[in-house]
C-alpha positions in Angstrom: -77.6 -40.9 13.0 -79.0 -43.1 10.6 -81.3 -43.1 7.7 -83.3 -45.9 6.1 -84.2 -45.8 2.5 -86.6 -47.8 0.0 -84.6 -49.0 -2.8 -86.1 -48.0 -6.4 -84.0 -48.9 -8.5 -80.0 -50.5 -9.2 -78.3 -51.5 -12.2 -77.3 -55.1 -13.1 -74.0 -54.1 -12.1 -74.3 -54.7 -8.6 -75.7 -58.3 -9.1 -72.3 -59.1 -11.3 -70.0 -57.8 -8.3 -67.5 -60.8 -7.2 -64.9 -59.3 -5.8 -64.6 -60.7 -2.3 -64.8 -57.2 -0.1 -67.5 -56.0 -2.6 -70.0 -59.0 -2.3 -72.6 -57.3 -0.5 -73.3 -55.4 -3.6 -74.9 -59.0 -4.8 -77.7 -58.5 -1.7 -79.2 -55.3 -2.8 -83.0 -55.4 -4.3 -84.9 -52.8 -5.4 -87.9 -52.2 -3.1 -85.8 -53.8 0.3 -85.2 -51.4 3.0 -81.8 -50.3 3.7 -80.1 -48.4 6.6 -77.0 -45.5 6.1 -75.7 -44.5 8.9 -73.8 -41.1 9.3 -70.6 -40.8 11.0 -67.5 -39.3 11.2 -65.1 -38.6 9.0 -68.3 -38.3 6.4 -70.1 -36.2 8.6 -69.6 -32.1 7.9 -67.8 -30.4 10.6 -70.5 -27.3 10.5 -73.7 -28.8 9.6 -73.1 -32.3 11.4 -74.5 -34.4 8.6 -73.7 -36.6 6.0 -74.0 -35.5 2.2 -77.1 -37.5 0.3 -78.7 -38.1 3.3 -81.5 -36.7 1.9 -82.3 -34.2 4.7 -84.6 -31.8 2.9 -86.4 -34.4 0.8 -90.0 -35.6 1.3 -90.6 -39.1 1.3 -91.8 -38.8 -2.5 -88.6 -37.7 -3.5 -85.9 -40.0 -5.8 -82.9 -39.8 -4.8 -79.4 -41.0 -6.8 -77.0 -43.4 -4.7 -73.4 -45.4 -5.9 -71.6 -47.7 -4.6 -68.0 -47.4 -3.2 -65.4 -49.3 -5.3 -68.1 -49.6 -8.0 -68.9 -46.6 -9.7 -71.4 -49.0 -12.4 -73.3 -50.0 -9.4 -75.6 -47.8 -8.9 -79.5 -47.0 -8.5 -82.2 -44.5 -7.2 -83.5 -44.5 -3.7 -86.6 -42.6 -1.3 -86.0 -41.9 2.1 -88.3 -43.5 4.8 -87.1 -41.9 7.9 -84.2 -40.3 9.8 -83.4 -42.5 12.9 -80.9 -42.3 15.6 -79.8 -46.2 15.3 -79.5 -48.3 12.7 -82.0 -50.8 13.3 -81.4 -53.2 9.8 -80.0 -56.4 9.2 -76.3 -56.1 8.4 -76.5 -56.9 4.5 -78.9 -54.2 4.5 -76.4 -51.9 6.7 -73.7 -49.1 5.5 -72.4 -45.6 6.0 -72.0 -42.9 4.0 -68.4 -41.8 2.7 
């Protein structure tokens, strides 16, 4: 499944990301739309979801994400909706671990 989320907020750390397989830390905005999609191995054997997805939380609710390979890029996040394809752009695409 996938989830989309409204950016709220990231730190200038993502912006400052060079590294070649960590560039698409530079395309993150606060207020864009982004898509997480849950699959295996990240998924829970019992409950069948991914952790952070953000399944018991309102829309209203602020929610902390980070980055992979970047522990300073970071930021807050609401959830839109649960979906069961990811339906953004790829820049605006990833999966939880």
């Amino acid at each position: 499944y996938c989830v989309e989320f409204k950016t709220e907020s990231l730190s200038q750390h993502c912006a400052l990301e060079n590294r070649p397989y960590a560039r698409w830390m530079q395309y993150l905005r606060e207020g864009y739309t982004v898509c997480v999609a849950c699959q295996p191995p990240a998924m829970n054997a019992d409950t069948h979801r991914c952790s952070g997805d953000g399944h018991n939380a309102d829309g209203g609710k602020i929610l902390h994400w980070e980055a992979v390979g970047n522990s300073q890029c970071q930021g807050t996040w609401k959830k839109i909706r649960q979906l069961e394809h990811c339906s953004c752009p790829l820049v605006h695409s990833f999966i939880f671990t």
